[in-house]
C-alpha positions in Angstrom: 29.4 22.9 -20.5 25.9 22.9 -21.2 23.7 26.1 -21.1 20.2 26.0 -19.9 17.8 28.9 -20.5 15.0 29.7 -18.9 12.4 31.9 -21.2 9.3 34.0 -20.0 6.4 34.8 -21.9 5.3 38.4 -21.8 1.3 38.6 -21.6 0.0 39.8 -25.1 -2.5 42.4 -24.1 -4.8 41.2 -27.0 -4.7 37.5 -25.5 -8.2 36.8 -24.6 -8.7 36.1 -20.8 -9.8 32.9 -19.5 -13.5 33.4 -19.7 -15.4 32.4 -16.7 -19.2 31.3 -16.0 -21.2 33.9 -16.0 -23.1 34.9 -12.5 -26.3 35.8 -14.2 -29.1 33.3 -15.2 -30.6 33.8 -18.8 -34.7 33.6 -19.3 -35.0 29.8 -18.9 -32.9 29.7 -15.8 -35.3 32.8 -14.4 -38.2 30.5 -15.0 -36.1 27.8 -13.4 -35.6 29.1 -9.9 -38.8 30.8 -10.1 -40.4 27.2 -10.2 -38.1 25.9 -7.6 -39.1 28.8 -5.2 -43.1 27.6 -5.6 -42.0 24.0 -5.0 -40.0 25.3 -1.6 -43.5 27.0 -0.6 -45.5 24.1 -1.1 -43.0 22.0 0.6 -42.9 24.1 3.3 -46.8 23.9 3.6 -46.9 20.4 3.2 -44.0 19.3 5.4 -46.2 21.3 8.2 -49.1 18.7 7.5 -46.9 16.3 7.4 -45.3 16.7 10.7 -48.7 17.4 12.3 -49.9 14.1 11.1 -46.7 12.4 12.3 -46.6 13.9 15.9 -50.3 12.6 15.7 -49.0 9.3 14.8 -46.7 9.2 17.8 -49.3 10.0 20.3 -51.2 7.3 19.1 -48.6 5.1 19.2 -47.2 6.6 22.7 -50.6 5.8 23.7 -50.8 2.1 22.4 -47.7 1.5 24.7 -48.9 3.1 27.3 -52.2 0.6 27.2 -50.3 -2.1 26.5 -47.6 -1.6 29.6 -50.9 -0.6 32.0 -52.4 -4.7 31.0 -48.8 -6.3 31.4 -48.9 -5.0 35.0 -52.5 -5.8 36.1 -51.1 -9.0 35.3 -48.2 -9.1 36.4 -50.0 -8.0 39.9 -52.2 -10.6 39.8 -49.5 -13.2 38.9 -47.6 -11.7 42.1 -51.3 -12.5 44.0 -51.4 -15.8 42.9 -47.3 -16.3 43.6 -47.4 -15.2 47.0 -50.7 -17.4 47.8 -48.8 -20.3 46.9 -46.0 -20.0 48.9 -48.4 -19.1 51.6 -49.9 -22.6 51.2 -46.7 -24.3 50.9 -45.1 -23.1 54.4 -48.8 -23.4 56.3 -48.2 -27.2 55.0 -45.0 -27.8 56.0 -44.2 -24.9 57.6 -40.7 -25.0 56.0 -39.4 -20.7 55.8 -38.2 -21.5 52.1 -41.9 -20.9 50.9 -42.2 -17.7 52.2 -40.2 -15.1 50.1 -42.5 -14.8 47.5 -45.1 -13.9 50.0 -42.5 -12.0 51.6 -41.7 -10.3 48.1 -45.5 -9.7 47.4 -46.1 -7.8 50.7 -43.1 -5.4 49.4 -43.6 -5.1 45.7 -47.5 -4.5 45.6 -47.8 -1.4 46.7 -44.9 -0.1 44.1 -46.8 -2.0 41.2 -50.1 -0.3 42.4 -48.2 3.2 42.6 -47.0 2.0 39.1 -50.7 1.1 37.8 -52.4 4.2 39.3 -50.0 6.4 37.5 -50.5 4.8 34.4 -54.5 4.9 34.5 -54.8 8.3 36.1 -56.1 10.0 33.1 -59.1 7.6 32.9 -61.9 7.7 36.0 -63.1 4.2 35.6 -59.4 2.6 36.0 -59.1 5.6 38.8 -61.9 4.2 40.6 -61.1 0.3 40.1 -57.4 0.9 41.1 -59.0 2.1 44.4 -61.4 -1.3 44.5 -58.0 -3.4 43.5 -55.9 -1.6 46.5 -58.4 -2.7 49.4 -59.0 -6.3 47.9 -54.9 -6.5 47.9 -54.8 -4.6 51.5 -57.7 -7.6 52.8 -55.9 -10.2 50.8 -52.5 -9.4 52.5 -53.8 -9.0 55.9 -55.6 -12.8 55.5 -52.3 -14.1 54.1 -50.4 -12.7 57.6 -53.4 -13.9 59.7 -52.7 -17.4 58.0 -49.2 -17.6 58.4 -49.4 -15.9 62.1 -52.0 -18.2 63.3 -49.5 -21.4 62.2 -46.5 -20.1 63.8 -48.6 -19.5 67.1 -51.5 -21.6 67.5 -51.2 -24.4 65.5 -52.8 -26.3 62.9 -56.4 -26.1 64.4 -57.0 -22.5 64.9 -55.3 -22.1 60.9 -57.7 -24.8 59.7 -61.2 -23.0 61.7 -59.7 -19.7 60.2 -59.7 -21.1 56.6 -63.6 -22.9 57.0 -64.9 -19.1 56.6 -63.8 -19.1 52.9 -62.7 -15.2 53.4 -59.6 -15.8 51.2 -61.0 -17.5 48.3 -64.0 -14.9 48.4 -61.4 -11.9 48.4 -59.1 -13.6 45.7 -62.1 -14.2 43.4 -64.0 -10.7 44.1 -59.5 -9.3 43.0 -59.5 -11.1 39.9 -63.0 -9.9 39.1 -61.7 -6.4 39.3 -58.3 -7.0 37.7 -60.4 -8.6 34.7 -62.4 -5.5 34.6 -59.1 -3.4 34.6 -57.9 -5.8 31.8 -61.0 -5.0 30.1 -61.4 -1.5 29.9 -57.6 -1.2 28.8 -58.5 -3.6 26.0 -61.3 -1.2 25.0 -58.6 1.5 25.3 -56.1 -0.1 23.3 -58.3 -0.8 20.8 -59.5 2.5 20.4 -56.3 3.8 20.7 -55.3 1.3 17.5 -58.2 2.8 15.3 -56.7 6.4 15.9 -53.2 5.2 15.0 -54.3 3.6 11.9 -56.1 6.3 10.7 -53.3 8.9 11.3 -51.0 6.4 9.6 -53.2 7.0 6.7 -53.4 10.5 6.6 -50.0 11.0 6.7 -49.1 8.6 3.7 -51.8 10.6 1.9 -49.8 13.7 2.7 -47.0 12.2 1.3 -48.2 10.9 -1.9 -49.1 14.3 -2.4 -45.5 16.1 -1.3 -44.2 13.4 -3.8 -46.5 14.1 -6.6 -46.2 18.0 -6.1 -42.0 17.6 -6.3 -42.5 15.1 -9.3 -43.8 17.6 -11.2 -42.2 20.6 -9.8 -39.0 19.3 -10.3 -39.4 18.1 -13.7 -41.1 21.3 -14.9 -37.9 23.2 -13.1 -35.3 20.8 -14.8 -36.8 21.5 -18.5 -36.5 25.1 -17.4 -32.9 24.8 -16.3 -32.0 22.6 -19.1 -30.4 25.2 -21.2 -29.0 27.1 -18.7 -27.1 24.4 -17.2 -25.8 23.3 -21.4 -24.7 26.8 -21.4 -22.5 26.3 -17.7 -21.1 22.8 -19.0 -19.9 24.9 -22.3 -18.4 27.3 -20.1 -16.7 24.9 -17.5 -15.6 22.8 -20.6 -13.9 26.0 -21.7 -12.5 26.9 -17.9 -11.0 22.9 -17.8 -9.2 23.2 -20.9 -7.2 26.5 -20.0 -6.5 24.4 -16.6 -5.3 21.9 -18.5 -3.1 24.8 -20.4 -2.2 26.5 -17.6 -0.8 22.8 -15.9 0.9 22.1 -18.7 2.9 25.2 -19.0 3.2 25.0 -14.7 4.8 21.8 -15.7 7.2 22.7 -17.9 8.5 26.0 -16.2 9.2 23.7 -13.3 11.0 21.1 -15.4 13.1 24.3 -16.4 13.5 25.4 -12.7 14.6 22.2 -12.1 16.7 21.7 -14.9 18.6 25.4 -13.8 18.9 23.9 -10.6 20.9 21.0 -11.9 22.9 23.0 -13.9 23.7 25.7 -11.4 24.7 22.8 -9.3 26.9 21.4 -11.4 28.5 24.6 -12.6 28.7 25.5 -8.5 30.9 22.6 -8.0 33.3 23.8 -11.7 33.9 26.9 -10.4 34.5 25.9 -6.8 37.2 23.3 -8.2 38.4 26.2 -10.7 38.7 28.0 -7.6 41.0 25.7 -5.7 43.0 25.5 -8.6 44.0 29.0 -8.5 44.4 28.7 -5.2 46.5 25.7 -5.3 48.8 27.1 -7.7 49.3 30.7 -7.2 48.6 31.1 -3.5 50.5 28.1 -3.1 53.0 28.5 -4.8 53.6 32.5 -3.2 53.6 31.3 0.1 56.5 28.2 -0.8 58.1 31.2 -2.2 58.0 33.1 1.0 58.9 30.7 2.8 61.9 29.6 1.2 62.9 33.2 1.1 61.8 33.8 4.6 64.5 31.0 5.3 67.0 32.2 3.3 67.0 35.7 5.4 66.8 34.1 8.5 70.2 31.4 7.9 72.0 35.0 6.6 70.9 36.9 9.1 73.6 37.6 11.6 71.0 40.0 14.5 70.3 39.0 17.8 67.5 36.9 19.4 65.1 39.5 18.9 65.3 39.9 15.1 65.4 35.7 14.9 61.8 35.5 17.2 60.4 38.0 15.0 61.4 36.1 12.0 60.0 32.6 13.6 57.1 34.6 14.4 56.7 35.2 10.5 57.3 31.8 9.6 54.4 30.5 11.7 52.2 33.3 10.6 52.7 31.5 6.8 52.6 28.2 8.0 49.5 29.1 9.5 48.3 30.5 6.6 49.3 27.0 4.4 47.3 25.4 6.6 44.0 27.7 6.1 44.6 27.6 2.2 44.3 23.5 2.4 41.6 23.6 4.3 39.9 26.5 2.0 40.8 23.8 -0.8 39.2 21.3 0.6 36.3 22.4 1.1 36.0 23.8 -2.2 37.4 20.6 -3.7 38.9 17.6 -1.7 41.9 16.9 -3.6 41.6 13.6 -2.5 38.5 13.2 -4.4 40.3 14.1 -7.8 43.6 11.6 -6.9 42.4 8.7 -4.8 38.9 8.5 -5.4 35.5 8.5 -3.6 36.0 6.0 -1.3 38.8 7.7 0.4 38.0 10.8 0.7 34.4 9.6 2.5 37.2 8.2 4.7 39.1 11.2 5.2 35.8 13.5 5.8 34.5 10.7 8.3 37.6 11.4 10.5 37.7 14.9 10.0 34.0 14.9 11.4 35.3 12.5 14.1 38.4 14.7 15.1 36.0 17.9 14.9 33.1 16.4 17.3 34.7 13.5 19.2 31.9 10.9 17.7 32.8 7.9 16.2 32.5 7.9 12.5 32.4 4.0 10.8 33.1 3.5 7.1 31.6 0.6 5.4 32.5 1.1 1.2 31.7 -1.6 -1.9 35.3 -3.1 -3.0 37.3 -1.6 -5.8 34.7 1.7 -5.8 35.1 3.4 -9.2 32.5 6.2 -9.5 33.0 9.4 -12.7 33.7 12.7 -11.3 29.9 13.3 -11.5 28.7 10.4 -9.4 31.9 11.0 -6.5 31.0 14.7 -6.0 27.5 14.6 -5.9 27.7 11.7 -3.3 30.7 13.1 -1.5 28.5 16.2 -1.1 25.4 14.5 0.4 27.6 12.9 2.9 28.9 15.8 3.8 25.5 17.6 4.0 24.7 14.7 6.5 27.4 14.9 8.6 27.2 18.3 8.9 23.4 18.0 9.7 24.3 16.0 12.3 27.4 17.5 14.0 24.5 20.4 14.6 21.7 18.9 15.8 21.5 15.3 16.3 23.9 14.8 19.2 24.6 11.4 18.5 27.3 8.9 19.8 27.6 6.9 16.5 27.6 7.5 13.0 27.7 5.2 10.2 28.4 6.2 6.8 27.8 2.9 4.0 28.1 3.0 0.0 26.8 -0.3 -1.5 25.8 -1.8 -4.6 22.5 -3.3 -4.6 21.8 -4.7 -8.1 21.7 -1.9 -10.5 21.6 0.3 -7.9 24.1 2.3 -5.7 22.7 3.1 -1.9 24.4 5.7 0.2 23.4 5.1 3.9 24.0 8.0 6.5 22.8 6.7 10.2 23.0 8.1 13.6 21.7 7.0 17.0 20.9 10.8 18.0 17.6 12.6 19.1 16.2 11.6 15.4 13.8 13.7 12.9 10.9 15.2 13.4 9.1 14.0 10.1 6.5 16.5 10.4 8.7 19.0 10.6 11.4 17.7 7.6 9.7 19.5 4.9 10.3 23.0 6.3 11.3 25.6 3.7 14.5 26.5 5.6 16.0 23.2 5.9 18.1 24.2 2.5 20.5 21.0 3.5 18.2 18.4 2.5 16.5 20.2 0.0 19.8 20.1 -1.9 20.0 16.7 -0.8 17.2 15.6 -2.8 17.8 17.8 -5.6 21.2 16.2 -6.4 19.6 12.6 -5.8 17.2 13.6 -8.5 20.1 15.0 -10.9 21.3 11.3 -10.8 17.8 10.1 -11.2 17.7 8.7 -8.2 15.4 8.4 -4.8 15.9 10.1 -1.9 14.4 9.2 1.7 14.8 10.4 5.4 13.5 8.1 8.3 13.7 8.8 11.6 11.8 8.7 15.2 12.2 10.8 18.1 15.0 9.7 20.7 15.8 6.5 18.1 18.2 8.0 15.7 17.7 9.1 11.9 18.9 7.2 8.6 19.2 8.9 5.3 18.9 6.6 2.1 20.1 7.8 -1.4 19.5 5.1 -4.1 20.9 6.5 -7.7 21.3 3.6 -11.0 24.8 2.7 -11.8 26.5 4.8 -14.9 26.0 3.0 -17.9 29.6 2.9 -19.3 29.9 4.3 -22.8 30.3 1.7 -25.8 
């Protein structure tokens, strides 16, 4: 029997500690921050410039749209003019209705892109006043257009043509695109103003920044020469820090390769004393009760009392018949004796009808031909199944269970299914499920892999993959 042992290192009170940056900054690092402090300052300053000059540079450029949306609507208005004139002309020709909605448009979309215009121009008092002289040359041109088309729906063709002789439309339309040009004109003026003041607050603002940038330039590179040696002396000091990480992981790694190892060996000296145990059992509480029995028996045929005397004795017989039974099952759950005279494969088949006769659920058995495992191998998978079955006699409430031992290659792969609630996966790592920890732990004593898959109303499958023994020459 191997013997594992598991040593502890008692802290040497004159082993130095792991030493750790220090908080405080030496001279140059003083000079460093004091630096960076003056750089935040003049930052500060200059980001204030700098966001003066860039609202500036959105004004100007809020106000170059605003000039350029005021001239795409004069003429669009006078494009809407000229629109609804035409189809004017085109019904007083043929006086066909399918001319008239872009007069019929014109009449209702004016007045909102007037509303529109006089909104946009109200800060200036020459565009205030024209937008006034522009609403009454619309109003006039409007009203002509209705006289026109009213005038061919009721009187005909020679009252419309005496109307037009006085030349009031034409005059109108020229005296509306006379003021619309001088709209267009004064928001040209505007715009280009407006251009000059955007340009110029572009400029200031990329002055301001050539200076923030110039300022950090040499801010930050008098700052870094200052912090130079403090950060050397930081990287010394975290070089130090990794390196007893890197001690401290190694010996993390070996205390759990020993923890591991102990678990292994615990395991495997679990299972020698359990079937240790069922010896003893076997043979000397066995063999007492076959005694008793047969002396039990003996009384009773020699016994020559009445009924009463012979029901108390039956009583006693069933009492250590009772008691056989309870020692074989003790036994074999501390060591199926199958296991040790018939082999692996059937005593899966034995503990797959005990689960079925203990829950009612079907249990199938699917086993490689001519199954030879070493003691090792058979209890360590004899376990797991159990472990599974028992798992899911408690929770999974399944109808079916499968239970299949194959070899795959150079593999053997242990398949426990069920078509019960399933796993919660998120939840299969919880410290107190202690059955499939030791699952896994005996997969990895055979150097083996271990996996659990599962979904929620769909059944779970456990998979054990462990190498075939390598027979000894």
């Amino acid at each position: 029997m191997s013997d594992l042992s598991y040593k502890t290192q008692p802290t040497d009170p004159a082993d130095p500690l792991p030493e750790r940056p220090s908080p405080t900054f030496d001279r140059f690092g003083a000079f460093g921050i004091a630096v960076l402090v003056l750089a935040a300052v003049l930052n500060i300053a200059t980001l204030y410039m700098a966001q003066s000059g860039f609202q500036a540079v959105g004004d100007a450029e809020s106000w170059v749209r605003h000039t350029q949306a005021a001239e795409n609507l004069i003429e669009h208005i006078y494009r809407r003019v000229v629109d609804a004139e035409t189809g004017q002309r085109g019904y007083l020709l043929t006086q066909d209705a399918v001319y008239l909605p872009p007069y019929i448009e014109a009449r209702v979309e004016i007045p909102k892109d007037l509303a529109a215009l006089r909104a946009l121009t109200q800060d200036n008092p020459v565009q205030v006043s024209q937008v006034a002289t522009v609403q009454k040359l619309l109003d006039t041109r409007l009203a002509e257009m209705e006289v026109s088309v009213a005038l061919k729906r009721e009187r005909g063709d020679e009252a419309l043509r005496e109307y037009l002789k006085s030349h009031r439309g034409m005059m109108t339309m020229t005296a509306l695109r006379l003021a619309l040009d001088g709209m267009a004109a004064e928001e040209e003026t505007q715009y280009e103003r407006r251009i000059r003041v955007f340009a110029y607050n572009q400029n200031v603002v990329r002055v301001v920044f050539l200076v923030v940038v110039g300022l950090n330039l040499f801010l930050i590179t008098l700052g870094g020469i200052f912090l130079g040696q403090e950060a050397q002396r930081r990287r010394r000091e975290a070089a130090k820090a990794r390196e007893r990480n890197l001690q401290l992981a190694h010996a993390v790694k070996e205390r759990t390769a020993e923890l591991t190892g102990l678990s292994h060996y615990l395991q495997r000296v679990q299972e020698e004393e359990k079937a240790k145990i069922a010896r003893e059992i076997h043979d000397e509480m066995g063999g007492t009760l076959a005694a008793a029995k047969i002396d039990l028996q003996l009384v009773s045929d020699k016994l020559a009392g009445g009924d009463q005397q012979r029901a108390r004795l039956a009583r006693i017989m069933a009492a250590i018949d009772d008691t056989i039974q309870v020692k074989r099952r003790i036994i074999e759950d501390l060591r199926p004796t199958l296991l040790d005279h018939l082999g692996l494969g059937a005593a899966l088949r034995w503990q797959c009808g005990q689960f079925t006769q203990r829950t009612s659920v079907p249990c199938r058995v699917e086993l490689e031909e001519g199954l030879s495992l070493s003691p090792a191998y058979s209890i360590a998978l004899y376990r797991m199944v159990q472990e599974a079955l028992t798992n899911i006699s408690k929770y999974a409430k399944a109808k079916n269970v499968a239970v299949s031992l194959r070899k795959d290659e150079e593999q053997w792969m242990l398949r426990v299914a069920d078509d019960g609630v399933g796993i919660d996966l998120a939840k299969r790592h919880n410290p107190t499920a202690h059955g499939l920890v030791s699952m896994r732990e005996r997969t990895n004593a055979l150097g083996g892999e271990f996996s659990i898959q599962g979904k929620t109303g769909r059944g779970t499958v456990v998979e054990i993959r462990v190498p075939v023994e390598k027979k000894s020459p």
